[in-house]
C-alpha positions in Angstrom: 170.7 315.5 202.6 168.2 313.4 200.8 169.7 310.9 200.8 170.3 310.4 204.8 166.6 311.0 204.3 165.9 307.9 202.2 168.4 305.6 203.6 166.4 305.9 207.2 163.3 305.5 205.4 164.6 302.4 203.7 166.1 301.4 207.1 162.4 301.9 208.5 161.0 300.2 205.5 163.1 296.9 206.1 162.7 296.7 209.8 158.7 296.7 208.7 159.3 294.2 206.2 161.3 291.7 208.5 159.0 292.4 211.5 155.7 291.5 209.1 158.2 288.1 207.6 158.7 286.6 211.4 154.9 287.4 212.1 154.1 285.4 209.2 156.5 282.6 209.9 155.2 282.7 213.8 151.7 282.3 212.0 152.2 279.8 209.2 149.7 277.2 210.6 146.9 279.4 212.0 143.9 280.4 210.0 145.2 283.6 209.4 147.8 283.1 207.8 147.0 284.3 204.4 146.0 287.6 206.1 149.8 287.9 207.5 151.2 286.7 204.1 149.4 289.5 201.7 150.4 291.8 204.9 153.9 291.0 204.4 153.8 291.1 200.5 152.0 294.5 200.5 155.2 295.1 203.2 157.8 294.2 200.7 156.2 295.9 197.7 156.7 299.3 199.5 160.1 298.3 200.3 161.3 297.4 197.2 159.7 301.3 196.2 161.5 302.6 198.5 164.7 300.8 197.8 164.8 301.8 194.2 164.3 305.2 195.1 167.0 305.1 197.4 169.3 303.6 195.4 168.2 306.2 192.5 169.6 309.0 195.1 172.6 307.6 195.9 173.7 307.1 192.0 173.0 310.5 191.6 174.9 311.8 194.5 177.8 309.5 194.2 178.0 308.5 190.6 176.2 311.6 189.0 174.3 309.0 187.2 170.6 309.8 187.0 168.3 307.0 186.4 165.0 307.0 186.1 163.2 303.2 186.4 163.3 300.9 189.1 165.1 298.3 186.3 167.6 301.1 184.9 168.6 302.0 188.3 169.5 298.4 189.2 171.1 297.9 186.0 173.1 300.9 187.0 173.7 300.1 190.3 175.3 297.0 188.8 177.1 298.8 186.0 179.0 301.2 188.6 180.3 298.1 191.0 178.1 298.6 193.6 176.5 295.0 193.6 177.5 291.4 192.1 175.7 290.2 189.2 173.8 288.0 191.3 172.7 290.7 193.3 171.6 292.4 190.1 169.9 289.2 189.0 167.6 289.0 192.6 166.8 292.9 192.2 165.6 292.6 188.9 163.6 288.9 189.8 162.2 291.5 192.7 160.7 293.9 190.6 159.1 291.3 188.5 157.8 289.7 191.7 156.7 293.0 192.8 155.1 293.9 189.2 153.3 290.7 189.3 151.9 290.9 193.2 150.1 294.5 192.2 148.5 293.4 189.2 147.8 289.9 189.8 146.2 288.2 193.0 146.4 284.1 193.2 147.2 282.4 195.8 149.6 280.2 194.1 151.3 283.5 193.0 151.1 285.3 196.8 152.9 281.8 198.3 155.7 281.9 195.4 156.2 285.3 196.2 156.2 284.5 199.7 158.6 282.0 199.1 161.5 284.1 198.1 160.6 287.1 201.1 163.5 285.9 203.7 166.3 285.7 200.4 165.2 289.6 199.5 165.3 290.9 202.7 168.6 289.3 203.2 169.4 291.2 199.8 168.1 294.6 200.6 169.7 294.4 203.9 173.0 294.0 202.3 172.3 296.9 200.0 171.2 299.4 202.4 174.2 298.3 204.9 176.8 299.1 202.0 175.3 302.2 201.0 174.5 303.5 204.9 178.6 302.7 205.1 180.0 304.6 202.5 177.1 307.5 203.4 178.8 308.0 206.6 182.4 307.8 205.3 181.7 310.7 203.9 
């Protein structure tokens, strides 16, 4: 049950995330952009959170393995065949991006961050879709 829970929250998260992305895009040439681009990192941060809690339940409930950092849950997620090693790779270049966007604030930083938004969300996407799939085959 918790994880139905989380997975719509992660859901609810992404559609947040994507919605705050196009914004930006829509907004890239305006004077407020900047505003819409720390919006939509601020966005992604609390996706990503969410994510790796997410994916934290559904080791547990379909793997029985119990992990307990953002990192060691990828790494397991990984481990048990649930994503490609270059999926593994972007999660874990993720959480540094993340790490680094909520302890550090330059702009050079916020528009390399930026930069990668549209291949994460593609990611994370991919990663809810599989584990919503196998949730319901249940």
């Amino acid at each position: 049950m918790a994880l139905i829970k989380k997975l719509s929250d992660f859901q609810n998260a992404l559609q947040r995330l994507e919605e705050a992305y196009r914004k930006t895009i829509a907004h890239q040439n305006e004077q407020d952009y900047t505003f819409f681009r720390d919006s939509t990192i601020q966005r992604f941060e609390f996706t990503l959170e969410i994510a790796w809690k997410t994916i934290k339940s559904f080791l547990l409930e379909k793997d029985g393995i119990e992990c307990r950092s953002p990192k060691g849950c990828m790494r397991d997620f990984f481990t048990a065949g649930h994503i490609s090693e270059a999926e593994a790779v972007r999660l874990m270049a993720m959480i540094d991006d993340r790490n680094l966007s909520t302890h550090t604030y330059h702009e050079a930083l916020a528009d390399e961050i930026f930069a990668h938004i549209e291949e994460y969300l593609e990611t994370l996407k991919k990663i809810f879709l599989y584990m919503q799939n196998l949730q319901t085959k249940k």
